[in-house]
Structure formats: C-alpha cells, structure tokens
C-alpha positions as CSV (number, residue, x, y, z in Angstrom):
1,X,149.7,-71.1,36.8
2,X,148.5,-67.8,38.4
3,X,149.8,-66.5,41.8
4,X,147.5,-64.0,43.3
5,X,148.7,-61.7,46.2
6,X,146.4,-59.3,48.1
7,X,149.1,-56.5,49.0
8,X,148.5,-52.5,50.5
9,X,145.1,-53.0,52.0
10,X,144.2,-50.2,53.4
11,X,140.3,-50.2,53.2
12,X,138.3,-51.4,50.6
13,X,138.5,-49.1,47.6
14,X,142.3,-48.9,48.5
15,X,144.2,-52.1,47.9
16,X,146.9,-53.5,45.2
17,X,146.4,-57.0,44.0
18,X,149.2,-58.9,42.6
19,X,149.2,-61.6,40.1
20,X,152.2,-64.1,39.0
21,X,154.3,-61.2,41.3
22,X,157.7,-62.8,40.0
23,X,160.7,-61.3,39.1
24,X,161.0,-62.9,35.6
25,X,157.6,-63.4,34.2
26,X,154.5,-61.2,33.2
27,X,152.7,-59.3,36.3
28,X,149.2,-57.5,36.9
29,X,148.9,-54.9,39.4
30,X,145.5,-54.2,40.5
31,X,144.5,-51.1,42.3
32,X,145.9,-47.7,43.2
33,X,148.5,-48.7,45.9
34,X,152.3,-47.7,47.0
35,X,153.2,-49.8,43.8
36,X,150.5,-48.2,41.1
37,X,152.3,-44.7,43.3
38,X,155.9,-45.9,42.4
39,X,155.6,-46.5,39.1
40,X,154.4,-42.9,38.9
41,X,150.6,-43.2,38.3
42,X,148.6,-40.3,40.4
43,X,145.2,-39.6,41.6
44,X,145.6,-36.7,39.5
45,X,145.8,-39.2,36.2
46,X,142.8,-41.3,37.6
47,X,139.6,-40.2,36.2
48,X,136.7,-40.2,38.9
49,X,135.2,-43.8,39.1
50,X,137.7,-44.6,36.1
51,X,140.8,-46.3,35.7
52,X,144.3,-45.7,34.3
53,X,145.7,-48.8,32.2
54,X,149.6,-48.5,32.4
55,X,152.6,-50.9,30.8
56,X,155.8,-50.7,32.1
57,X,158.7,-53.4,31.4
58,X,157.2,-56.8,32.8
59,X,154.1,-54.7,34.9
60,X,150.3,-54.4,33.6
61,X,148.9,-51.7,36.2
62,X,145.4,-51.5,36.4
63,X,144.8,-48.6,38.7
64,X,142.0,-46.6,40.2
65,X,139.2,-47.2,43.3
66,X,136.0,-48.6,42.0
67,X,137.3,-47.7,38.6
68,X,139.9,-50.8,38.7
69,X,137.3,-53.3,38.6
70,X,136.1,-51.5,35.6
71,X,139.5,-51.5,34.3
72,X,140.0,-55.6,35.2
73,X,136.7,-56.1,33.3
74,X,137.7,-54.0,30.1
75,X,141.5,-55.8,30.4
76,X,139.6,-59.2,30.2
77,X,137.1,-58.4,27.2
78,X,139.8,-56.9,25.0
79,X,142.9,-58.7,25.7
80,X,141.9,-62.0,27.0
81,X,138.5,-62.7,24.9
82,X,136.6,-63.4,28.5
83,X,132.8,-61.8,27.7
C-alpha cells in the first residue's frame, strides 16, 4: 500500500512529494525541497532541467524542478519495468 504526501509546496516547480513516509519502511522523495536540502543535495548538484537521483539509508530522492518528473519517469522505466 502506498501513502503519498504532498509536503514543502512552495510554487509549482518547488515542492517535495512523499511516498510510504514511514519511519521503518522504504521512502521516495520527490522534488527539491527542505528534505532533498537536508540530506545535502544542492542546486549546485542539479543539472538545469535535470534531476539528481540520490540513496540514503531507507530514502530514494528524486530531486530537481521540472527535472524531477524526468527523474520519476526514468526511476519507473529502469527500476520498476513501467514503460
């Protein structure tokens, strides 16, 4: 089961979305938020329109502005067979 939380909005090309955002299980972090900033990813690492794909412990980040959606969509083709 999948629990999706819409966190830091800020405008749209600025917002963090959470999925399964539990303590002991496996969680994806969309966007380039206060949590993508925390776990130390910086717009300096972002390419422009690109994404930075980043594993830490129990945390898939998927940050960037438009570039996340890119990043969601390349996370789905290679990971999780979706085409």
């Amino acid at each position: 089961m999948w629990h999706f939380y819409l966190t830091d909005y800020d405008s749209f090309s600025t917002f963090t979305l959470c999925l399964n955002a539990l303590k002991n299980s496996f969680n994806i972090i969309i966007g380039h938020g206060k949590l993508a900033k925390a776990a130390g990813i910086t717009d300096e690492m972002i390419p422009q329109e690109g994404f930075v794909m980043l594993r830490k412990n129990n945390i898939l980040y998927i940050a960037g502005t438009i570039g996340a959606l890119f990043g969601t969509y390349d996370f789905l083709e290679r990971f999780c067979d979706v085409r």
